[in-house]
N, C-alpha and C positions, 0 to 999 in steps of 0.2 A: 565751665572749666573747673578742676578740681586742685584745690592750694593745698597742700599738705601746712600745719600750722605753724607759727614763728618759733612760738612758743614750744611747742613739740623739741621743735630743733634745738634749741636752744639748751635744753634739758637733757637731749642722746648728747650735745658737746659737751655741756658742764661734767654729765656722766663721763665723759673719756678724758677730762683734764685741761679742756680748751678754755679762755676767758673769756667772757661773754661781753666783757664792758663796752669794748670799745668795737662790735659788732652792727655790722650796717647790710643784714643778708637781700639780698638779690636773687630772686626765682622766677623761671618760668616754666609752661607746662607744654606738653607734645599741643598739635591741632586738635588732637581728639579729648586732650584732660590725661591720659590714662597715667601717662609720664610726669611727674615733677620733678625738673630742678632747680636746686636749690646751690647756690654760690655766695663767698663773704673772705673777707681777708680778718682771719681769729688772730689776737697776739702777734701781726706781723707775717702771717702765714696765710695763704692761699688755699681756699677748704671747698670742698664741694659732697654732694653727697645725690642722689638720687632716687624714685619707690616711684614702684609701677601698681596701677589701683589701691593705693595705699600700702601696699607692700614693700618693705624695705629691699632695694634692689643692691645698693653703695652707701655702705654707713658711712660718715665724714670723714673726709678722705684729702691726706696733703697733696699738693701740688708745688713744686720745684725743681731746680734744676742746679747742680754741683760743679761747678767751674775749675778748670784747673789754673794753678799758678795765680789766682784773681780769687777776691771774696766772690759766696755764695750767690743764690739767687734762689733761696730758699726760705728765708725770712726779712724779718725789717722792713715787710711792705705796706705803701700804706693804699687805699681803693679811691684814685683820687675823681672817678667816673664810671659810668656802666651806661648800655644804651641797647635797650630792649627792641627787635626788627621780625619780618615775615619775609618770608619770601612762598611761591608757588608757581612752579611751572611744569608743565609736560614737553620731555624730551625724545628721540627718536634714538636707537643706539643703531650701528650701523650693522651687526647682529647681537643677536641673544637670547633671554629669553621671552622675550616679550617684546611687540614691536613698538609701545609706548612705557614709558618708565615718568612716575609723578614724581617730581623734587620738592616737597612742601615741608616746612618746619618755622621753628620759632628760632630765635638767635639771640643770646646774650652776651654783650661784647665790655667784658673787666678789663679799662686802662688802670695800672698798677704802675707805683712810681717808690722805686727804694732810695728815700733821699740819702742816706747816708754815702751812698755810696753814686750817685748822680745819674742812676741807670732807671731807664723806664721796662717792663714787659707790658703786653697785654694776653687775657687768655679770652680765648672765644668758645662760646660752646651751640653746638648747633641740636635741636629737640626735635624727634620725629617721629611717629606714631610707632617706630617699632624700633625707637635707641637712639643714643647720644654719642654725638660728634665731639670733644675737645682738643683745641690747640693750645700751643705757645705761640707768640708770635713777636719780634723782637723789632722794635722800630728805629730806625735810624735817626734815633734822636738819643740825647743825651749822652754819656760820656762810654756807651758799649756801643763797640766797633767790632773788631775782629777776636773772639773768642772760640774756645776750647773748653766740648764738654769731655767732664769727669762721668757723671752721671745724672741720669734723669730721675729725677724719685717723684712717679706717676701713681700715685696709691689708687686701688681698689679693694676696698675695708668689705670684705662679705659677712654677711648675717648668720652664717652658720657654716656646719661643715658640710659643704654639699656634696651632689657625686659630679665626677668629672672627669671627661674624654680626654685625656692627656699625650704628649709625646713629649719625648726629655728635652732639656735648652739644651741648643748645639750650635755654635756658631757656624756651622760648615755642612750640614745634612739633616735634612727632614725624615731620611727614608725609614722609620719605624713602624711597629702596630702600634694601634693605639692602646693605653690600660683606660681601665673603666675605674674609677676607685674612691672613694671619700678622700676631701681634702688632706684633712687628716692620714692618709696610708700612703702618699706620695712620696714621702723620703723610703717606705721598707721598700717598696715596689719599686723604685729607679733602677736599683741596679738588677734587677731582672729584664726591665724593658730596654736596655742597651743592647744592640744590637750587634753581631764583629764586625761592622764594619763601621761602626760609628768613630767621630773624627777624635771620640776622647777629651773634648774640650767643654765639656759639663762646667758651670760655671758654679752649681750649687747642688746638694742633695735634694732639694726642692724648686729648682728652675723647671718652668715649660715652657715650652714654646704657643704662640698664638698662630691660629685661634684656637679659644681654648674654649670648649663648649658643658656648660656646668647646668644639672638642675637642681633646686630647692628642693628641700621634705614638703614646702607647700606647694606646688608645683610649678613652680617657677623657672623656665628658659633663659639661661644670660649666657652671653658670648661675648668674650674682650678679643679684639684685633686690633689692627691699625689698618689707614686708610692712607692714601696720596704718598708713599713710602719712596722722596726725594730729597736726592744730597743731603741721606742722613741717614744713619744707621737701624737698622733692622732690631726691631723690640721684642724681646722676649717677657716672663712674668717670674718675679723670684719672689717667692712664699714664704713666708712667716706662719708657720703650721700649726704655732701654738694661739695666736689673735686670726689668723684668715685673712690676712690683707696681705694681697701682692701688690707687688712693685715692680715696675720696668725695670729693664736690666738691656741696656743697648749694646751690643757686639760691638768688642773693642779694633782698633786697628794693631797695625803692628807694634808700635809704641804703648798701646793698654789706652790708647785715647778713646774716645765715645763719639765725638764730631768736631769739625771742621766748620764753623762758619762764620758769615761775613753780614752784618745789616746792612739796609734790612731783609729780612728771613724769617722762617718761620718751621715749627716741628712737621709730622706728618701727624693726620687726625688720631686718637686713641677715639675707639668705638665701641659703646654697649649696646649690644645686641638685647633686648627683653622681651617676653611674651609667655604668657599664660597656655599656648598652641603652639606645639615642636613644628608645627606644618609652617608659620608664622618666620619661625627661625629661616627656612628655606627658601622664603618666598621674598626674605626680606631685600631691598635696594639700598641698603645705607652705606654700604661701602662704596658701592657704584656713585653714588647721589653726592658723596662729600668729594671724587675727585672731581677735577675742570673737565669741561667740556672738549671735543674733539679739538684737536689744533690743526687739524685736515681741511683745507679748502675742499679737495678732490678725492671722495673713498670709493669710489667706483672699481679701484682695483683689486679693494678688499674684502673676497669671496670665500664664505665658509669652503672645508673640503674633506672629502671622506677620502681617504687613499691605502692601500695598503703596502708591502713594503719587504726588501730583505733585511731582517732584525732578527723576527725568532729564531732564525736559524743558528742563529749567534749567541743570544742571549741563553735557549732553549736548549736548541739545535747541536752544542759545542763547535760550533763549525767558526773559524777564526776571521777576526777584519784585517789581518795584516795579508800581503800576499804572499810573502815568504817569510819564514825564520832565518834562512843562509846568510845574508847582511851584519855585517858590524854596524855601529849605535855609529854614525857620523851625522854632519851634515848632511840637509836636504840637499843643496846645491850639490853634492859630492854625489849622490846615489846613482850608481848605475845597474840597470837589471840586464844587460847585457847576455850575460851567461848566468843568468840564475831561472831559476822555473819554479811556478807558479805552486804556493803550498796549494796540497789533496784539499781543502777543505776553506778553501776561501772560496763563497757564495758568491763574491759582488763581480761576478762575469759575466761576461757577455750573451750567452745562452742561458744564464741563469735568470738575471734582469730580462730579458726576454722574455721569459717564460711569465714575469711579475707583471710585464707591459699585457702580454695577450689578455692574462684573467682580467687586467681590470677594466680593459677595452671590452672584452665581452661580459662583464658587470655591472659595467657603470660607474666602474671611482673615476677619482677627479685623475687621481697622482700615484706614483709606486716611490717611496722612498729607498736609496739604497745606502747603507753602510758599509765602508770600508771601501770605498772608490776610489779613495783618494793615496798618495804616497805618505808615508810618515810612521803609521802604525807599528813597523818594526821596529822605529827610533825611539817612540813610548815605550814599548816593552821593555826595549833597551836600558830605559831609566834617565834619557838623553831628553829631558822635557823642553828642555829652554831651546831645540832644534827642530820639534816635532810641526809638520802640517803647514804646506805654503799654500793648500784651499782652492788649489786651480791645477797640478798635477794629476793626474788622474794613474791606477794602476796599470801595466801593460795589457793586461786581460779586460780592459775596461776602458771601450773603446767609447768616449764621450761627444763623438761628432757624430755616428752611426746610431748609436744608443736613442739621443734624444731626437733625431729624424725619425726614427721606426718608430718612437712614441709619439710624435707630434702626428705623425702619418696613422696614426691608430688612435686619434683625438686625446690622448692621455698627456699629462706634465709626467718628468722625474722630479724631484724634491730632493732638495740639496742638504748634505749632511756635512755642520761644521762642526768636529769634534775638538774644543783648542785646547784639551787638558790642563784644563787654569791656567796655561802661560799666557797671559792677557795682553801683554804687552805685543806679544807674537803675533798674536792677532788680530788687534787694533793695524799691526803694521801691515798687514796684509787684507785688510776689511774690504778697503773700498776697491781695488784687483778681485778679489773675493765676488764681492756685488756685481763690478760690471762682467764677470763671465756668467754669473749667475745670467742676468739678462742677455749676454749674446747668448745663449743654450734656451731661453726662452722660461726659465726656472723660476717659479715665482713666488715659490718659501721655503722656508730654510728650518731645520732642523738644527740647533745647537747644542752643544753640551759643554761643562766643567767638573768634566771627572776629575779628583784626584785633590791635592794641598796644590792653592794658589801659587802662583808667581805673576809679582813679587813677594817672595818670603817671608810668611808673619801675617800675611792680612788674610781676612776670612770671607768666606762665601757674602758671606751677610752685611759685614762691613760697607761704613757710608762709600769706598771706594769704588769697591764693587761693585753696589749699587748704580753707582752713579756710570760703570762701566754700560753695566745690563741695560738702562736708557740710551745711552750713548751707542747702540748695536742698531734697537731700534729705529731710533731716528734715523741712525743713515742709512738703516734696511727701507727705511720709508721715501728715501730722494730716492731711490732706486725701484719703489714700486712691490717691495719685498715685505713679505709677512713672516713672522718671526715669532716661531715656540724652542722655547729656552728650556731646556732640562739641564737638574743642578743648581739652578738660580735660585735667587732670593723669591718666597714665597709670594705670590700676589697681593697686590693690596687695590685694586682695584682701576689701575693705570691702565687697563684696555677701554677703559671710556674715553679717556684724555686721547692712546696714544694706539687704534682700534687695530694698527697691524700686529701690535703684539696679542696675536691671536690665541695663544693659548702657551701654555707653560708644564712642566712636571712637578717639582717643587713636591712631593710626596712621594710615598713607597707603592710605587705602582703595580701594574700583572707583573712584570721581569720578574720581581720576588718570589711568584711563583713558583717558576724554575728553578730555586733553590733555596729559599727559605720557606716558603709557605708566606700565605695572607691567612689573620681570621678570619673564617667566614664574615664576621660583623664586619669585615674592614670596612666594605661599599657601602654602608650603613650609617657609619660615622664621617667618612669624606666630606658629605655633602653638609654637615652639621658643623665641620673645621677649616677642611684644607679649602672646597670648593665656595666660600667665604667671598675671598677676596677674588676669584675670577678661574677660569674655568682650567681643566688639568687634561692633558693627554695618557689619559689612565689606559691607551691599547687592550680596549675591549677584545673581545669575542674570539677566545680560545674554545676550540672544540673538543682535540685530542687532549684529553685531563692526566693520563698517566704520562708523564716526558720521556720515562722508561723505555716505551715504545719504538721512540725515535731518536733515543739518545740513551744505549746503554750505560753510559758514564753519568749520569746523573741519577738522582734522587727524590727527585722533583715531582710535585703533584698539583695539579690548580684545584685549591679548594672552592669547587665551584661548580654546580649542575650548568648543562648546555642552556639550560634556558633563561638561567638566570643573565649568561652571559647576553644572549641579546635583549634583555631588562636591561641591561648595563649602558646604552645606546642612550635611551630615557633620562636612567637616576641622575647618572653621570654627564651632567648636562657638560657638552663642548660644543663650538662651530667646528672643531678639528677633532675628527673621528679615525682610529684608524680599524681595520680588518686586519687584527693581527699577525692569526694563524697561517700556517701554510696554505696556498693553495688547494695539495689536495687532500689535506683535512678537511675543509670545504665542501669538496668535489661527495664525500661519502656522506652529509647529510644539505643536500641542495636544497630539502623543502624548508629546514631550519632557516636556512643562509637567507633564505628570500627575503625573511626583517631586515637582516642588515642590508640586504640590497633598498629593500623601500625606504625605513626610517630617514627622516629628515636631519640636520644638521644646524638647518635655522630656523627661528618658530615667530608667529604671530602673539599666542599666548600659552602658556604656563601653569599648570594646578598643582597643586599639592594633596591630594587625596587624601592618606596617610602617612603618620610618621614617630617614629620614637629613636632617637639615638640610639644605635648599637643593639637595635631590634630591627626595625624595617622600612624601607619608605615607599609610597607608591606615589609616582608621578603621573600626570598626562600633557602631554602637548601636542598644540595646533600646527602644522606646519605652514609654514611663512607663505601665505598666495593661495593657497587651498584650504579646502575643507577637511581635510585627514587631518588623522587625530592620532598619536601613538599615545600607548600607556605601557609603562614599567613596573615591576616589583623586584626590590631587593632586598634578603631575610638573612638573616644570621642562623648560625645552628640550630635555631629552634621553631624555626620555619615559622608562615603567616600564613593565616586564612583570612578573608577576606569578603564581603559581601558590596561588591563594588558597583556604586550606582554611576549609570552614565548621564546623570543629567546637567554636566557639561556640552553634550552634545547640543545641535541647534535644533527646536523644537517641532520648525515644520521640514522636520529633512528625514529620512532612515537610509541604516548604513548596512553595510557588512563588515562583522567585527570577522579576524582570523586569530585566533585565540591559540597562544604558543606555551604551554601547561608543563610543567613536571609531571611525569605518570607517576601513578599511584606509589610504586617503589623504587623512586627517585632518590638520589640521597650525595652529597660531595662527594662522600668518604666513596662510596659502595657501587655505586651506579649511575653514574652524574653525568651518562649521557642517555637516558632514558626520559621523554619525554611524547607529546602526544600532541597533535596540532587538529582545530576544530573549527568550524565558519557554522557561524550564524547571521540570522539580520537582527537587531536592533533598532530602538528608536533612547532617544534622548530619558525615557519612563523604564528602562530596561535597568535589572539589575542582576550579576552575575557572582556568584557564591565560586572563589577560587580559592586553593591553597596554595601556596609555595613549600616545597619541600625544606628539609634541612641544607643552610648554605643553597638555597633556589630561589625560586622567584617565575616569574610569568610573566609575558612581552603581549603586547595587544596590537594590531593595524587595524584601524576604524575608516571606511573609506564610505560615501555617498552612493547610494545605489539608485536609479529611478527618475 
């Protein structure tokens, strides 16, 4: 195992002003050596700092916490114990991407005691060959009881000005591109990567949001997140541009408070991600591995699902979720369609859904999602939020006892779509009405969303309240046997281990943007480097038709995106919840394409990392879950990849046939991005294939057993 030296440290803290005198450091290192951390209470203060194979990863770095109406909890401490631990174990996740996951690390546990003021903390930090886990944890001892955070001051002191994937702090919306930029260019560059539709609640010219994916001049990989993200406010990073050390910055409530809690308690994990190999960054477990374990006696119900859906007609399409506009904004209980008729251009009807049940019955998806089924949507438009959506009304064109027999009769689910326009309370009131129609209709996940500014008034997407809403959906989607992807919620932190029906989330600037903002090509490039982090994102793969134009005169829209990168997108964009975008028969004009997405898997045995570089390209492959097939992905930024791609992942006494889905030669986003060329050969495990990806493309693989 490798010590980084006392002495050494001692000498970086003299250097930055710290007193050494009364110093009693505490270090351990990952399983492997590669990691050392290093922990000490300086002057009263709580320090730690971190270097990966000797390389400085977290120069010495505070640690505290700002109370309100109450002294500190930021200095005056003194280290009155530590207690150095192992643990190792191999877990099972109920899906993912891999069907064992190792939990091994080192553990250092700092009891701290501020006599002054008669309050104990403790901080924990957990070591694992690819990053560090640290908490606060507040014990029900001594004279702190029920307290109110100000602010957390969580330092991470970086070594340099590195470059880094960034999106701006926002209390209320993730949905940006990402800038690529040196530390240092963060303040010119914010206000270009604001988006119109951002909530405007920028906290700093230098706030980001996590995770926030950063590399060294020497080439060093770190990534800051958080992990176990419960009854307690969602962490951003607020930069200091001129030293390089950010600080958390936790999403205030209404009041400008930070948290709410009660001993004993404890923060959510702050996580460094490190590695010398970007592929390393993707493959890594550490967020998974710091939350609890399942709390499911029974996950038998909880089945990945590929389904497709009426959305893009809406999002894409201009085609509307309300059924009429003729309605005055009243109450729900007051609505009556009596003598009103159906707007030209609401999708969610009965022939239309129809039409979503047949393809997927002769496809093979699980599910057709539909939007706008429900009554309410003219009362959102209305601007009448606090009346919108009672979740069990259905529109008159949208016959919900007929619907879901023709689908259950054609082995298909519908998927239920709760839109509650942040009125939280509205929907908590009608939740569990909500769940049990879900189950008489036989519906077995649910779609939600929080479009729009909260109610109640003041509080933010991110906020500990909210937060503690978004578990509180779960759990009781879980008495009910219901699996649950949130769009608009608080970002993942890796609670689908703990709590496996929450199967998948949005939480970033997904395809929709397409339709009317654009992605950069790099977007899919960097996801898997930030947002896809903490647990996996319903990113609505595999758009065909790339000009919207087409199908939607009144738009503008272009998916920067060749066809074939989009079924790569399947792969990079690891989910158990996949959807089939596009229309149907956009589909319908390239079938030989569509057949990936008909075959690719959903849930996997095991997981590679091929290649990878941030905001250039990653190529994945995965085993599907119970079989021998293998999918592989690529996905390239504007400046496309070539590749010499060896399969000796595959198993040594077997040969396959690969069916090889290419960008043709003048392939291109901008130009011709649905120009591609599909090829079968056999293979063995010693086989190596020289591919390129076009500009904004990428290349999809199905590897199956032959013989």
């Amino acid at each position: 195992m490798k010590y980084i030296s006392l002495s050494a440290m001692a000498l970086v803290m003299a250097g930055m002003g710290f007193n050494f005198t009364e110093a009693r450091a505490e270090h351990i290192c990952s399983p492997s050596g590669d990691i050392v951390l290093n922990a000490d209470v300086i002057d009263g203060v709580p320090m730690y700092s971190v270097t990966y194979k000797d390389k400085v990863v977290i120069k010495p770095s505070k640690l505290g916490i700002e109370l309100s109406d109450c002294p500190d909890m930021m200095d005056g401490f003194k280290l009155v114990s530590s207690k150095i631990s192992s643990f190792d174990e191999t877990w099972e996740p109920v899906w993912g991407e891999n069907r064992e996951i190792r939990n091994h690390y080192n553990e250092l546990l700092l009891k701290l005691d501020q006599p002054t003021n008669y309050r104990k903390m403790d901080i924990r930090f957990r070591v694992y060959d690819d990053g560090v886990g640290l908490r606060y944890e507040f014990p029900q001892d001594g004279a702190l009881s029920y307290f109110v955070i100000k602010d957390e001051h969580t330092q991470f002191a970086m070594d340099g000005d590195h470059i880094a994937w960034w999106i701006a702090g926002d209390y209320d919306t993730q949905e940006y591109d990402y800038t690529e930029s040196h530390l240092s260019e963060i303040r010119d560059k914010m206000a270009a990567s604001i988006c119109s539709n951002a909530s405007q609640t920028q906290f700093s010219p230098t706030g980001v949001q996590t995770s926030l994916q950063m590399k060294t001049d020497d080439g060093l990989y770190i990534n800051i997140h958080e992990a176990a993200l419960v009854d307690y406010s969602c962490m951003h990073l607020n930069l200091d541009d001129k030293n390089f050390i950010f600080e958390s910055w936790l999403t205030p409530d209404a009041q400008g408070n930070k948290g709410h809690l009660q001993t004993p308690c404890h923060s959510p994990w702050r996580t460094i991600m490190v590695s010398d190999d970007a592929r390393d960054m993707l493959s890594s477990n550490l967020i998974l591995n710091l939350n609890d374990p399942c709390k499911y006696e029974d996950t038998s119900w909880i089945k990945p699902v590929k389904y497709v859906g009426v959305w893009w007609e809406m999002i894409a399409g201009g085609k509307h979720w309300s059924y009429t506009y003729d309605l005055p904004s009243i109450k729900l209980d007051s609505l009556d369609y009596t003598n009103t008729k159906p707007h030209g251009k609401h999708p969610a009807n009965n022939e239309n859904v129809k039409k979503y049940i047949d393809f997927a019955a002769e496809h093979g998806f699980d599910q057709v999602l539909v939007e706008g089924w429900n009554i309410g949507w003219e009362d959102w438009f209305g601007h009448s939020k606090d009346y919108v959506f009672d979740f069990q009304t259905p529109y008159p064109d949208f016959d919900i006892d007929k619907l879901n027999e023709y689908a259950h009769s054609k082995g298909v689910r519908l998927m239920m779509h709760h839109e509650t326009s942040g009125s939280i309370r509205n929907y908590e009131r009608h939740m569990e009405k909500a769940y049990g129609l879900m189950n008489k209709y036989g519906y077995n996940s649910v779609k939600s969303g929080y479009v729009g500014n909260m109610i109640p008034r003041g509080e933010h997407h991110y906020g500990q309240w909210l937060n503690n809403h978004y578990l509180y959906a779960v759990t009781e989607a879980a008495k009910h046997h219901i699996m649950v992807n949130a769009h608009e919620a608080v970002r993942p932190t890796g609670l689908c281990r703990t709590y496996p029906n929450l199967i998948c989330s949005e939480s970033a600037r997904g395809t929709e943007y397409e339709s009317f903002a654009g992605n950069k090509p790099s977007h899919t490039t960097v996801l898997p480097f930030t947002r896809l982090q903490g647990g996996p994102m319903d990113y609505t793969p595999g758009i065909f038709e790339m000009d919207i134009t087409k199908f939607n005169p009144d738009s503008k829209g272009h998916v920067n995106s060749t066809l074939v990168r989009q079924l790569a997108l399947y792969v990079t964009m690891y989910s158990p919840l996949q959807m089939a975008a596009d229309y149907p028969e956009h589909y319908e004009r390239f079938m030989d394409a569509f057949q990936f997405i008909k075959d690719v898997a959903v849930d996997w045995d095991q997981s590679k990392y091929i290649e990878a570089e941030p905001g250039r390209y990653i190529v994945a492959a995965r085993k599907a879950k119970g079989t021998d097939d293998w999918f592989v992905g690529c996905t390239a930024s504007e400046d496309g990849h070539a590749s010499e791609l060896a399969l000796d992942f595959l198993d040594k006494d077997k040969k396959y046939e690969a069916i090889i889905y290419a960008d043709a030669e003048d392939a291109h986003y901008k130009t011709n991005p649905q120009a591609y060329k599909i090829t079968k050969k056999r293979v063995t495990s010693k086989t190596k294939l020289k591919l390129k990806a076009a500009p904004g493309g990428g290349y999809a693989i199905s590897i199956k057993p032959v013989g």
